[in-house]
Biotite code that builds the C-alpha atoms (Angstrom):
import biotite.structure as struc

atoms = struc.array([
    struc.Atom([-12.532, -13.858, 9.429], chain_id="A", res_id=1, res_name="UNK", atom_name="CA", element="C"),
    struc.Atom([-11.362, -9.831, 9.814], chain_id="A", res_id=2, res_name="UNK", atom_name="CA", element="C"),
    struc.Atom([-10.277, -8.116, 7.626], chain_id="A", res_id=3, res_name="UNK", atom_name="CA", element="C"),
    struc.Atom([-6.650, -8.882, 8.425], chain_id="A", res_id=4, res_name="UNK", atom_name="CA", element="C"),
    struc.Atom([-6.734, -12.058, 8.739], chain_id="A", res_id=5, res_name="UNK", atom_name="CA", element="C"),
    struc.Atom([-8.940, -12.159, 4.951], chain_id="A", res_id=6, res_name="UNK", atom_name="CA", element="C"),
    struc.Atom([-6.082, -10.143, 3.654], chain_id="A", res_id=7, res_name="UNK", atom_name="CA", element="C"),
    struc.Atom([-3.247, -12.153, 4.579], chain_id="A", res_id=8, res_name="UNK", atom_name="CA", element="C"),
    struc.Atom([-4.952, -15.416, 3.457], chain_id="A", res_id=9, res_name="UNK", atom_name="CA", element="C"),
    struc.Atom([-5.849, -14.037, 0.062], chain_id="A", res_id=10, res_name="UNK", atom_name="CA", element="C"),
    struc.Atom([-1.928, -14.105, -1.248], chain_id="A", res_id=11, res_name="UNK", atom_name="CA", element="C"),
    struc.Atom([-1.590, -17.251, -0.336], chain_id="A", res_id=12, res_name="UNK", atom_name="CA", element="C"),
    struc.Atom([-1.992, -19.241, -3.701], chain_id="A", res_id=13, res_name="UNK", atom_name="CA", element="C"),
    struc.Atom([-4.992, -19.872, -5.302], chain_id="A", res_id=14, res_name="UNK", atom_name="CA", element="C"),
    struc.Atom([-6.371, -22.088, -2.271], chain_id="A", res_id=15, res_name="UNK", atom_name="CA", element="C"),
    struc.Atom([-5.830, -19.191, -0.060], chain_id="A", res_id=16, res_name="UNK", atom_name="CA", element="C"),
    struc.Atom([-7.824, -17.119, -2.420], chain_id="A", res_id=17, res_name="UNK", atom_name="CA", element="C"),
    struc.Atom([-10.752, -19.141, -2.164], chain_id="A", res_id=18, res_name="UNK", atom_name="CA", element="C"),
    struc.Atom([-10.729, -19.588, 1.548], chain_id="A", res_id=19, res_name="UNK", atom_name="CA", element="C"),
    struc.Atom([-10.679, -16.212, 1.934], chain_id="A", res_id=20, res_name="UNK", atom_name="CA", element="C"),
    struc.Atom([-13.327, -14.850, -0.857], chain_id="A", res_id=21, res_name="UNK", atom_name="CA", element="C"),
    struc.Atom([-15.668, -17.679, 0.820], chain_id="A", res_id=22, res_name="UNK", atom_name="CA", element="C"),
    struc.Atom([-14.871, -16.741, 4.937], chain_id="A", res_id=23, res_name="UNK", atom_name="CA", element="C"),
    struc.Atom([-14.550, -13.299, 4.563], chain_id="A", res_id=24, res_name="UNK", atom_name="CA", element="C"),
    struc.Atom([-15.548, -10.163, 4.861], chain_id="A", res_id=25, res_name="UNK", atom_name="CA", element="C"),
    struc.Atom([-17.352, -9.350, 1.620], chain_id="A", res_id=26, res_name="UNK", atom_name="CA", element="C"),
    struc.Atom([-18.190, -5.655, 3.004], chain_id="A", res_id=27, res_name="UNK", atom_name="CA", element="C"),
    struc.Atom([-14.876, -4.820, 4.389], chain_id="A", res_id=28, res_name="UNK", atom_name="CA", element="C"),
    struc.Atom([-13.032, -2.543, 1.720], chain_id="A", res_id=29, res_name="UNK", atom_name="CA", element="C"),
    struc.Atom([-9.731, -3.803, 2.622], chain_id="A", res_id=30, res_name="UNK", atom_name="CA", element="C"),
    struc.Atom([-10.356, -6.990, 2.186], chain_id="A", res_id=31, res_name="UNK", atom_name="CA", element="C"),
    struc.Atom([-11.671, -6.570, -1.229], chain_id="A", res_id=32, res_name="UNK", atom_name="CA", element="C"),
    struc.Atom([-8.981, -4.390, -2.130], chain_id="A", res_id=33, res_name="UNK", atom_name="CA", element="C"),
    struc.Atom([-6.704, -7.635, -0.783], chain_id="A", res_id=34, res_name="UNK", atom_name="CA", element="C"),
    struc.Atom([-8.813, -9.925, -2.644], chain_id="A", res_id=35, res_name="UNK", atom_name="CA", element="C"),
    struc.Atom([-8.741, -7.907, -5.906], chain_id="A", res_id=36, res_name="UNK", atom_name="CA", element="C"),
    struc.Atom([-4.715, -7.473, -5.577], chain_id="A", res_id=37, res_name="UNK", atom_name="CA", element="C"),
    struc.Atom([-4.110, -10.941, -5.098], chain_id="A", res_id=38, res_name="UNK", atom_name="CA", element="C"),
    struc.Atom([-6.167, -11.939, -7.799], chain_id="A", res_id=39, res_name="UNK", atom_name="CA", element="C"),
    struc.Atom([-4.186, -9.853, -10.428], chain_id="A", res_id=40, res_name="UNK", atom_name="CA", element="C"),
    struc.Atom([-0.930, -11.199, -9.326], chain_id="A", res_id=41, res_name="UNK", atom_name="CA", element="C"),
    struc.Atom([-2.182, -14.676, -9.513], chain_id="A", res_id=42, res_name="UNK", atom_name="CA", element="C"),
    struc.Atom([-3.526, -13.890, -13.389], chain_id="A", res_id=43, res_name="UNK", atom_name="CA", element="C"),
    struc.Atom([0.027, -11.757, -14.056], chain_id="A", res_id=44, res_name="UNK", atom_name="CA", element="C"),
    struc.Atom([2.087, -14.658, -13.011], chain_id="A", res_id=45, res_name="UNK", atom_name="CA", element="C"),
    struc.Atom([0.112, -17.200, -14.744], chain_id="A", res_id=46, res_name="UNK", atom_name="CA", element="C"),
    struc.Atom([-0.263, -15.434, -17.745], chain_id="A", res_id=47, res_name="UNK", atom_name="CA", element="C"),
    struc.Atom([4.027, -14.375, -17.523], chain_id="A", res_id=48, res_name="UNK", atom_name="CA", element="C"),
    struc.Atom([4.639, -18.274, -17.300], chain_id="A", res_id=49, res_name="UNK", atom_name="CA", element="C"),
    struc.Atom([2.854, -19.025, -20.235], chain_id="A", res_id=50, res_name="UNK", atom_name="CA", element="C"),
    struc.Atom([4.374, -16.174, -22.202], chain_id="A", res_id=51, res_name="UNK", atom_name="CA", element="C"),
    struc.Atom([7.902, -17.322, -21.499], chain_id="A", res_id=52, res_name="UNK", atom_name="CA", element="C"),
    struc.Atom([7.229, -20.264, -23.184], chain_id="A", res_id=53, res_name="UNK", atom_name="CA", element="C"),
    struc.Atom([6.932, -19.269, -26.288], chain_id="A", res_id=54, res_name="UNK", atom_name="CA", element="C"),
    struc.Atom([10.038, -18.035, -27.808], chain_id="A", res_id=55, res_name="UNK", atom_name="CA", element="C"),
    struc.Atom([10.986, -22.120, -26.821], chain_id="A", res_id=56, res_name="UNK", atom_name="CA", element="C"),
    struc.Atom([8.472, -23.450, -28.901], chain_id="A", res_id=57, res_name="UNK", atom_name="CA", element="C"),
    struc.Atom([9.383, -21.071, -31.863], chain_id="A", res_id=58, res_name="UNK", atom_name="CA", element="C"),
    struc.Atom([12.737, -22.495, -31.474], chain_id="A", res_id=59, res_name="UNK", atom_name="CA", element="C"),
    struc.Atom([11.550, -26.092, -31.245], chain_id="A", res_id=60, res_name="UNK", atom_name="CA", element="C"),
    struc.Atom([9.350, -25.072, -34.348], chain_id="A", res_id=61, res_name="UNK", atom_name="CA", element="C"),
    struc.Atom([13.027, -23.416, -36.472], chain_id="A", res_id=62, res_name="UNK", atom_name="CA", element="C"),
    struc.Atom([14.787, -26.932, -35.780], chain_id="A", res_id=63, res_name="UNK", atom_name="CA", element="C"),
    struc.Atom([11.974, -29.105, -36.511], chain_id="A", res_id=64, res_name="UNK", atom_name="CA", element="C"),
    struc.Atom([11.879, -27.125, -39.894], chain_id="A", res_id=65, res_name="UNK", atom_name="CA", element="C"),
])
């Protein structure tokens, strides 16, 4: 794939991610920089989900107490 294309497919989910980390461009700085950013947003939002759940399962916690 070019660059372009590498860099488009990398924000598309986690799937796209590895498509385009394995077809790529490994060389190409843009599509590194693509792969990189992707890769952070992907860890950001998974690690924001997980956060939100906790001030739920302190409250669960409060009642069961």
């Amino acid at each position: 794939m070019d660059a372009k294309t590498t860099s488009i497919v990398s924000y598309i989910g986690w799937i796209g991610w590895v498509i385009a980390m394995c077809a790529g461009d490994k060389e190409d700085h843009l599509a590194k920089f693509h792969l990189n950013q992707s890769l952070v947003l992907m860890l950001v939002s998974l690690v924001s989900s997980v956060v939100v759940w906790i001030p739920v399962i302190g409250w669960a916690w409060a009642i069961f107490l």
